[in-house]
C-alpha positions in Angstrom: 0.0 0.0 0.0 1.1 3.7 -0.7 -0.2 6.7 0.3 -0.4 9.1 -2.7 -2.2 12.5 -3.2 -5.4 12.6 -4.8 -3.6 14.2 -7.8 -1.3 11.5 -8.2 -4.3 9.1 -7.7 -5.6 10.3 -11.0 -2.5 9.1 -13.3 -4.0 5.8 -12.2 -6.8 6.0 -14.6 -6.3 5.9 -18.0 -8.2 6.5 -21.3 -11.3 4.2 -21.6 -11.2 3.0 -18.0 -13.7 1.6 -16.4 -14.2 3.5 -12.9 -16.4 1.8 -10.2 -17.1 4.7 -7.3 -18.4 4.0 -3.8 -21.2 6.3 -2.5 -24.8 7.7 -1.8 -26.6 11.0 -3.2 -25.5 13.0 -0.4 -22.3 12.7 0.2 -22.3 9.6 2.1 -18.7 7.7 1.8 -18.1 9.6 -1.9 -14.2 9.9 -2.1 -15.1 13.2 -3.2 -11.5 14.2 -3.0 -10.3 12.0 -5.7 -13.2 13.0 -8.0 -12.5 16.7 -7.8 -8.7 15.6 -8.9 -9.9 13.5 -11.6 -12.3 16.5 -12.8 -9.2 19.4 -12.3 -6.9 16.8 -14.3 -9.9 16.3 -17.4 -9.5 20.2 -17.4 -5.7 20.6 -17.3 -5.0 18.2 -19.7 -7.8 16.7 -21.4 -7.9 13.3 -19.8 -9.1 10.7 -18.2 -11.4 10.5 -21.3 -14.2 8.1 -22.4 -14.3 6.4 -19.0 -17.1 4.3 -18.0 -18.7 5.5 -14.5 -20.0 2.9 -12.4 -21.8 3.6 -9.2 -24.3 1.6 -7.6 -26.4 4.4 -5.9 -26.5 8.1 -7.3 -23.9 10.1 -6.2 -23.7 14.0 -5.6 -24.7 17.1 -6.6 -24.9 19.0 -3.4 -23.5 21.7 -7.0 -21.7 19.9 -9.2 -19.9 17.3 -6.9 -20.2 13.2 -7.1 -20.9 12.0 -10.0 -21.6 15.1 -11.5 -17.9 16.2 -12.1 -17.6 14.1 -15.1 -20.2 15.9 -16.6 -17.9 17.3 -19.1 -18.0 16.8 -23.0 -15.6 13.7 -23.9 -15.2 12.4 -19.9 -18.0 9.7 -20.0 -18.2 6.9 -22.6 -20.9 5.0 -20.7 -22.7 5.4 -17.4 -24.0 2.2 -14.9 -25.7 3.0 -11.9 -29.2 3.0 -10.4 -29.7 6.3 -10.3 -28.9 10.2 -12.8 -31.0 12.4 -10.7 -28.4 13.3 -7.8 -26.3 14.6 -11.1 -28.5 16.8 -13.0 -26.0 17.7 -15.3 -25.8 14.3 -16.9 -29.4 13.9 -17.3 -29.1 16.3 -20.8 -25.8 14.9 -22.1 -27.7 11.1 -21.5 -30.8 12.4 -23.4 -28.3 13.8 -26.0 -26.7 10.6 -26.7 -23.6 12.0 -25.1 -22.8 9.1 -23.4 -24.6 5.4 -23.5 -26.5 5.4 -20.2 -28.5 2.5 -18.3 -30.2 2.6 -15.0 -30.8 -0.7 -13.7 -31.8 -1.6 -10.0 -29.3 -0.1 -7.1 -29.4 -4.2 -5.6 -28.9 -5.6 -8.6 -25.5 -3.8 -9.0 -24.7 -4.4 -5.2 -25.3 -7.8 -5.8 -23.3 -8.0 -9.1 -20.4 -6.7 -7.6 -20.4 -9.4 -4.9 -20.9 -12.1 -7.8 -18.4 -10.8 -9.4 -15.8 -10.9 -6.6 -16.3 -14.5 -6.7 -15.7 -14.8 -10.2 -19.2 -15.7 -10.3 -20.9 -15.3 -14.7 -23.3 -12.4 -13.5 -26.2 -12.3 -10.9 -29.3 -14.6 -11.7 -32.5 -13.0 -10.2 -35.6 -12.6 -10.7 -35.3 -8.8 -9.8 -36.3 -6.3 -12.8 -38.7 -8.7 -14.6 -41.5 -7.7 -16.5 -40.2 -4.5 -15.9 -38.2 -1.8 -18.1 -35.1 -3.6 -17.1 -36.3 -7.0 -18.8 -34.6 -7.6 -22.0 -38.1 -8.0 -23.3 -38.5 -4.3 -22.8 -35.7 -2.3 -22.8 -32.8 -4.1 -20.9 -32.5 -1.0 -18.3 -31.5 1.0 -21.2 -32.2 5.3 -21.0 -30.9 5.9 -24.5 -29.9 4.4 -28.3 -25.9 5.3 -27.6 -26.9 2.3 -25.0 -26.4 -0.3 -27.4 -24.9 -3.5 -25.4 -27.0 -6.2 -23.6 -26.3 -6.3 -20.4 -29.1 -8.5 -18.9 -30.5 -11.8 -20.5 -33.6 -13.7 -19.8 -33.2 -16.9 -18.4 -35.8 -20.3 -17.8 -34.9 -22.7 -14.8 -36.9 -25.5 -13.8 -39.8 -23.2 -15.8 -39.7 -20.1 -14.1 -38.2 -17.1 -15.5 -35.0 -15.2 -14.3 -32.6 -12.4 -15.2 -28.8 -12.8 -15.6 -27.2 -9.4 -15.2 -24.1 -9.5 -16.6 -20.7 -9.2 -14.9 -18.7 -6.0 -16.3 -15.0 -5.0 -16.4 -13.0 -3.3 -13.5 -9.3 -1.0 -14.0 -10.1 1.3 -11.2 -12.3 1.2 -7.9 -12.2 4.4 -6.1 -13.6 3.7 -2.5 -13.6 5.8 1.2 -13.2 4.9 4.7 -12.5 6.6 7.8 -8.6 6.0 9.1 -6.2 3.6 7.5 -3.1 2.2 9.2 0.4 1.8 7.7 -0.9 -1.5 6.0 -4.0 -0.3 3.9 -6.2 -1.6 6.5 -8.9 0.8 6.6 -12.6 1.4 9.5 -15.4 2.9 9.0 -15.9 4.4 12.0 -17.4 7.9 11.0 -19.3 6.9 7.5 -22.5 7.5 7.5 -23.4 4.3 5.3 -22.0 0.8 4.9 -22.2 0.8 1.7 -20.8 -2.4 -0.2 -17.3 -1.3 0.3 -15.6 -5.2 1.0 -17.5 -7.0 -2.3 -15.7 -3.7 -4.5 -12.4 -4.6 -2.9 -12.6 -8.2 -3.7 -14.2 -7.6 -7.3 -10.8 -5.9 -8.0 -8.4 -7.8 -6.5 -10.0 -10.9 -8.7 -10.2 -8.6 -12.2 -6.8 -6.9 -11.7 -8.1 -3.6 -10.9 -6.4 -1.0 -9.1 -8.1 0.3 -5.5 -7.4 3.6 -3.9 -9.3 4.2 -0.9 -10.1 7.9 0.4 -9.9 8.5 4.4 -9.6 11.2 6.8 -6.5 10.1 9.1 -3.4 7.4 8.8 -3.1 5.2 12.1 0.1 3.0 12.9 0.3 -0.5 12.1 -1.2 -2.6 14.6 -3.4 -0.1 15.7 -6.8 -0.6 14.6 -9.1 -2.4 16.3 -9.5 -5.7 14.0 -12.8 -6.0 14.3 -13.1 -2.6 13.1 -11.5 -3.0 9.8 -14.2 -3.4 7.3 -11.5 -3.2 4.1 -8.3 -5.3 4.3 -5.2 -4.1 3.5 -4.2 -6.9 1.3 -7.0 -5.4 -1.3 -5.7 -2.0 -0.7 -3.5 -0.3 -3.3 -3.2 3.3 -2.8 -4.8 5.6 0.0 -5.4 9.7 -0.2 -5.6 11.6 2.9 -8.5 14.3 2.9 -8.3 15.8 6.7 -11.3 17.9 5.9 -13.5 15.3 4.3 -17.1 15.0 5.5 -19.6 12.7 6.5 -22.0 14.3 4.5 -21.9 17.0 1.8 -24.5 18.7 4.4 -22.9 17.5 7.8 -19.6 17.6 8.5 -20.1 14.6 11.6 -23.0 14.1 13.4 -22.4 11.2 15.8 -26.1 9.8 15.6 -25.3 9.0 12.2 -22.2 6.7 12.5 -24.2 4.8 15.8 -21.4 6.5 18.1 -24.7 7.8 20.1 -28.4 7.9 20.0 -30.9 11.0 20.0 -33.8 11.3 22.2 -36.8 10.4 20.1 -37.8 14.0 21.0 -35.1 15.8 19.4 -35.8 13.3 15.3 -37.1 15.9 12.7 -40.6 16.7 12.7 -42.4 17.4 9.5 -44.0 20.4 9.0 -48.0 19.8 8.7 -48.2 20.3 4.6 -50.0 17.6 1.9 -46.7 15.9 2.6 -47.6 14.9 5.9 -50.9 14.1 5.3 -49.7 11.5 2.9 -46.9 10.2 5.1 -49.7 9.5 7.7 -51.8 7.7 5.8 -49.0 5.8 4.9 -48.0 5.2 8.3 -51.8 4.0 9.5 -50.8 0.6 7.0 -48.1 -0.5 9.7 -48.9 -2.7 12.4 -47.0 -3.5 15.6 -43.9 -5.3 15.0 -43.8 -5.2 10.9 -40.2 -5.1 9.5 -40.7 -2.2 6.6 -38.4 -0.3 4.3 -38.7 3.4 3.5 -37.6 4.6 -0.1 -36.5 8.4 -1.3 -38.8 11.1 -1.7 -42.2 11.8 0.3 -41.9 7.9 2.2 -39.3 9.1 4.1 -41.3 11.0 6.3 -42.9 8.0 7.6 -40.3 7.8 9.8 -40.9 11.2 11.3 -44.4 10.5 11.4 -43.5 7.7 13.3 -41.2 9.3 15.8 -44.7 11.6 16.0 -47.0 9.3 17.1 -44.6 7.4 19.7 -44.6 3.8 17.7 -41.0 3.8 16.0 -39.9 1.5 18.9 -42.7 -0.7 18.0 -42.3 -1.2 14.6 -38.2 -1.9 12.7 -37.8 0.5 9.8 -35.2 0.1 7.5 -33.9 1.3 4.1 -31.9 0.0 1.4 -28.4 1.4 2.6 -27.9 -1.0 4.9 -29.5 0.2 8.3 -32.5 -2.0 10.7 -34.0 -0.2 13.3 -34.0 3.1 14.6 -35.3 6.4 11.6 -34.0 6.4 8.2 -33.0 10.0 7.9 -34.5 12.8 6.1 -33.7 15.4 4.0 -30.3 16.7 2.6 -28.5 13.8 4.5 -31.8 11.1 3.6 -30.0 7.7 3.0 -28.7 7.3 6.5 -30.4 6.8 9.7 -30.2 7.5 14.0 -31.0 5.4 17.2 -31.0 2.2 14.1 -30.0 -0.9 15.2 -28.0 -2.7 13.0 -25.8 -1.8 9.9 -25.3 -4.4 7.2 -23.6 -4.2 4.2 -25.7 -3.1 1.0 -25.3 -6.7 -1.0 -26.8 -8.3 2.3 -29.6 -6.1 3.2 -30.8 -6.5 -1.0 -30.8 -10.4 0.1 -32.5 -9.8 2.6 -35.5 -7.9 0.7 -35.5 -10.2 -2.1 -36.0 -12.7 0.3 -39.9 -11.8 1.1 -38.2 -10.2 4.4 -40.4 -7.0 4.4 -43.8 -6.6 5.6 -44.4 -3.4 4.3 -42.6 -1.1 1.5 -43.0 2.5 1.7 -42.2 4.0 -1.6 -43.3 7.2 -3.9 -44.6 7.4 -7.7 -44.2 9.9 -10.6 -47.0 7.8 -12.6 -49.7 5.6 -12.4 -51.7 3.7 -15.2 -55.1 2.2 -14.7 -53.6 -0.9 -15.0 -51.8 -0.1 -11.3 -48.0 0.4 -13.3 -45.7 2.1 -11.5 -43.1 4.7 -13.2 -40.7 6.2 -10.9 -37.5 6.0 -13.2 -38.4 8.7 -16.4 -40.7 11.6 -17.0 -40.8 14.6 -19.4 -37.7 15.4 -20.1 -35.8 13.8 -16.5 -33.8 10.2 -16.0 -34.2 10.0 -12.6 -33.5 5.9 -12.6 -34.8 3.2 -10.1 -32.7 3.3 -6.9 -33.8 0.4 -5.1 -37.2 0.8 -6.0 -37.8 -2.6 -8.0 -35.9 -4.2 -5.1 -38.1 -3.4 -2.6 -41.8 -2.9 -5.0 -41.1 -7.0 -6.1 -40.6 -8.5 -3.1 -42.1 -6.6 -0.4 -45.3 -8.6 0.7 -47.3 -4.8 0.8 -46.2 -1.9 -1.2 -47.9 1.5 -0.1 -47.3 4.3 -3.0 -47.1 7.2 -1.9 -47.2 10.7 -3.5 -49.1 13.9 -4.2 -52.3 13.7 -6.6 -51.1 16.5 -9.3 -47.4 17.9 -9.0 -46.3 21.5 -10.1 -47.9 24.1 -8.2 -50.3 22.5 -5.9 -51.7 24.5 -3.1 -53.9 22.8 -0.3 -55.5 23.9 2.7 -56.9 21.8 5.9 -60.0 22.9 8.1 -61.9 21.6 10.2 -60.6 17.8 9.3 -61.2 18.8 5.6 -59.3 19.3 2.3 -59.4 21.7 0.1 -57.6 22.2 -2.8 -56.8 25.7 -3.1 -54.6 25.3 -6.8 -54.3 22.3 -9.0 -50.7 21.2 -9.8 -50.3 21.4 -13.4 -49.6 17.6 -14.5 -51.4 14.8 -13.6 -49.7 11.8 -12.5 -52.0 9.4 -13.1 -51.5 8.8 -16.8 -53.3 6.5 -20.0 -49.6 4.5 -19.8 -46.3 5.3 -17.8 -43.3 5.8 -19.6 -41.6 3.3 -18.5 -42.7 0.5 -16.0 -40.7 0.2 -12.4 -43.7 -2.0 -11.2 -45.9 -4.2 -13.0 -49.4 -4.0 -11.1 -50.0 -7.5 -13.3 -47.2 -9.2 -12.0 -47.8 -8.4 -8.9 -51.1 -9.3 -8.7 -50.5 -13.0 -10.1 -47.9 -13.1 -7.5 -50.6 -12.5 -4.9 -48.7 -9.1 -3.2 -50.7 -6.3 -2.5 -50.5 -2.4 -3.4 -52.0 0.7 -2.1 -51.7 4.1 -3.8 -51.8 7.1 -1.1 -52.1 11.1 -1.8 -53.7 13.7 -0.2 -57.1 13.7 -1.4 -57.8 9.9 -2.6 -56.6 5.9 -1.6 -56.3 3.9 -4.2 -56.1 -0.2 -4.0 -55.8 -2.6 -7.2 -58.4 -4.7 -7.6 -59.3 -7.4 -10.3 -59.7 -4.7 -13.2 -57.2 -2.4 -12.4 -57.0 0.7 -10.1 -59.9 1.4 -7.6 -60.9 4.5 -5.9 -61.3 3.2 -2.0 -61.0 6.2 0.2 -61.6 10.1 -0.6 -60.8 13.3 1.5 -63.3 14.9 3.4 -64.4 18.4 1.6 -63.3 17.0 -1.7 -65.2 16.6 -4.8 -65.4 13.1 -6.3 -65.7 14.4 -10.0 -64.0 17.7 -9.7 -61.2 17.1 -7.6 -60.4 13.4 -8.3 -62.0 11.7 -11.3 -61.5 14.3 -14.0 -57.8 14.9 -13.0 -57.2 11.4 -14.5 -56.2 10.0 -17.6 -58.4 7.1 -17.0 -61.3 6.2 -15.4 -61.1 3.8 -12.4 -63.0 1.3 -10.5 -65.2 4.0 -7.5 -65.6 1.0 -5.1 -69.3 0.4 -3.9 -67.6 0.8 -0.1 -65.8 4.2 -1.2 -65.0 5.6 2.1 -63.7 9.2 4.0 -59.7 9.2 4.9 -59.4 9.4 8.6 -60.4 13.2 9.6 -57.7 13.4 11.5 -55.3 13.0 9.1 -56.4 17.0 8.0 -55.9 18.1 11.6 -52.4 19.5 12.8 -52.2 17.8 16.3 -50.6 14.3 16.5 -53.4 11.3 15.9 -53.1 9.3 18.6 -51.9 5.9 16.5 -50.0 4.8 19.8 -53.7 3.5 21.2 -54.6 1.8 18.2 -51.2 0.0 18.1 -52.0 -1.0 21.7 -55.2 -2.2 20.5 -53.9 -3.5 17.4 -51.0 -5.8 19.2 -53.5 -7.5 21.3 -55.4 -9.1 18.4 -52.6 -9.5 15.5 -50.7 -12.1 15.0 -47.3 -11.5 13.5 -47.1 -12.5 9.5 -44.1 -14.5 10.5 -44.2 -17.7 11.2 -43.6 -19.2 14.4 -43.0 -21.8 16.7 -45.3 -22.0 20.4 -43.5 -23.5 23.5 -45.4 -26.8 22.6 -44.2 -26.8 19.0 -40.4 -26.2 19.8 -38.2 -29.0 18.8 -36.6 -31.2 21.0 -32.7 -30.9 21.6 -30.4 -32.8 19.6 -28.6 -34.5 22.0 -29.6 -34.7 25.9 -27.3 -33.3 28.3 -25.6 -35.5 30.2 
């Protein structure tokens, strides 16, 4: 191992390189550092050109940083990551054929990188199917400079499957927190696991070079082992950045890395807008121990919501990063999480949720087709990709949607438990057919998991002939307000009923009692064993 600047870290790369960058929207473990060399080299000297970015969630902006900093003309050949929208300035140069660009699912890649460690031919799931991301469709692809197949359908034992397909490595750029003398390098203040371990391994076995960016150098021998979450045998280089950052907004907040917990009390509140009427609604589909995940965008605040009400100890949230327990954070720093009790790495926590191991999905649309299809990845004239959103929409055993009814411009107003809406957005979300299809109400059905579809004014559940109108906002009019804001015409069930009034009312809604209520008569959805039905030991004790 050497430790090098992060100038000298950029002579590493080379002309049509293909660069695989650890990292969250955010800021979170993004050896920004490196990436500001590699963008100050491109302009000094016109290289490293035509490199291919990979990056399993989106990285940056926070203006212009992440992934964004190769967003000049020649930089990017091709572009693999789950997620354009935390680097706006790509999203043109990908609709301008500027680069080939695919989005496929933030797990998938996770996953692929682990396979690939082990030398593995790709990862077989059935993840993305009957989805945009099915060869059958358009292979994850966002534009025609995307040429090459990079997923192939598969039958086994006559069921279908995906094979993603393993891709080359030259250079894997990662960040820790302190490295000793032998490349060993903790974690200690990141704000995310990330999948830092499967990148080091998928470059030692593909002959790639790894330079890892930390905060502080430590003498041999003393790290705590157990603490070392990157060996230094699949270390190469290290750069030293003593003003790097947990987050691009935080510079370290203890909560974040579990060094302490915050009073329930002192978690983020949300301030009483459409937003939180939604995340309420959301929140009134958990029961008392459910294991659920919260995705980007108007979900997370079912978390604060939670915090609200007094039932996040009841309940385990988690999110695709890696975290179990505790809040999923909010926000400019939203991909981390406080008080949480475990942190996994990435690979694991996406076996874990294609595993049928969630109760309950929280997650947030762009558009919805009568048909219950779910576009979250591209709209008008925006890639934003699909995170870990057919991850989690595939396998969760419920999926609640979340989102507002219209978007641009909406204005709403809440008295007296009622809804009024006081200035339509200007599009409509719910759409004749999505662009492109993150979730295939179909599928999903003949799979026998269930969907609901939450905003402000209206509850939609999918029912035998597509989208049905359930629930309805007090002071809201059916025809005005809801059915002729549609692009379609759904099912009004015959037991269309109000949304809670409280849901319109500033003050807290008292969902502690109901869980109380609630625990007393459910029974988990896991299975388990009684006292009686244990099994016996093994072998007696003697």
């Amino acid at each position: 191992m050497r430790i090098i600047t992060a100038a000298e870290a950029t002579s590493i790369i080379q002309p049509g390189d293909s660069v695989l960058v650890s990292g969250s929207g955010g800021g979170h473990c993004v050896p920004e550092k490196v990436l500001e060399a590699i963008e100050a080299r491109f302009l000094e000297q016109g290289e490293p050109r035509d490199l291919t970015l990979i990056h399993a969630v989106g990285i940056g902006d926070r203006q212009l940083k992440g992934a964004a900093r190769f967003r000049h003309p020649g930089m990017l050949k091709r572009s693999l990551t789950s997620a354009l929208i935390d680097s706006p300035p790509l999203i043109p140069m990908a609709l301008n054929e500027d680069f080939a660009s695919y989005t496929i699912p933030q797990g998938v890649i996770s996953q692929l990188i682990r396979e690939m460690a082990a030398g593995r031919p790709g990862l077989v799931t059935r993840t993305g199917l009957h989805t945009f991301v099915d060869p059958r469709q358009l292979g994850g692809r966002q534009n025609m400079a995307a040429r090459e197949e990079i997923v192939e359908l598969l039958h086994i034992d006559g069921e279908e499957w995906l094979r993603f397909k393993p891709f080359p490595l030259d250079v894997v750029i990662l960040r820790g927190t302190t490295a000793d003398e032998e490349g060993n390098v903790s974690m200690e203040e990141e704000a995310i696991p990330g999948e830092m371990l499967s990148c080091a391994q998928a470059a030692r076995r593909l002959g790639a070079a790894v330079i890892v960016q930390v905060k502080r150098v430590a003498r041999r021998g003393t790290l705590p082992q157990r603490s070392v979450r990157i060996p230094g045998i699949l270390v190469d280089y290290v750069v030293v950045d003593p003003e790097q950052r947990q987050t691009y907004a935080s510079h370290y907040e203890p909560s974040y890395a579990g060094e302490m917990r915050v009073p329930t009390e002192g978690l983020r509140r949300l301030p009483f807008t459409e937003r939180k009427i939604i995340a309420r609604r959301a929140a009134m589909e958990i029961v008392p121990g459910a294991v659920c995940n919260l995705g980007a965008g108007i979900s997370t605040g079912v978390s604060a919501v939670a915090a609200e009400e007094g039932i996040l100890d009841a309940i385990t949230l988690s999110n695709e990063q890696g975290f179990i327990g505790g809040a999923p954070l909010t926000g400019p720093d939203s991909g981390g999480a406080q008080n949480f009790d475990a942190m996994v790495d990435q690979p694991y926590q996406f076996d874990f949720y294609d595993g049928g191991g969630l109760d309950v999905a929280f997650l947030s649309f762009a558009e919805i087709d009568g048909a219950g299809n779910v576009n979250v990845s591209r709209f008008a004239d925006t890639i934003v990709g699909v995170g870990g959103f057919i991850n989690i929409s595939q396998n969760a055993r419920k999926v609640v949607f979340s989102g507002t009814f219209t978007a641009g411009g909406l204005k709403v107003e809440c008295r007296d438990g009622k809804l009024a809406v006081l200035e339509e957005g200007r599009h409509s979300k719910f759409v004749e057919a999505v662009r492109q299809i993150c979730y295939n109400g179909a599928f999903a059905r003949a799979e026998g998991r269930e969907a609901l579809f939450v905003t402000e004014r209206a509850v939609f559940a999918v029912g035998a002939e597509g989208l049905e109108l359930v629930e309805i906002a007090p002071g809201v009019d059916l025809e005005r307000d809801v059915l002729s804001r549609m692009a379609f015409r759904p099912t009004v069930s015959p037991k269309l009923r109000p949304m809670d009034a409280r849901l319109f009312r500033p003050e807290p809604m008292g969902l502690l009692d109901e869980f109380g209520r609630h625990a007393r008569t459910a029974r988990s959805p896991r299975r388990t064993l009684s006292d009686e039905a244990a099994p016996a030991p093994r072998r007696a004790a003697a």
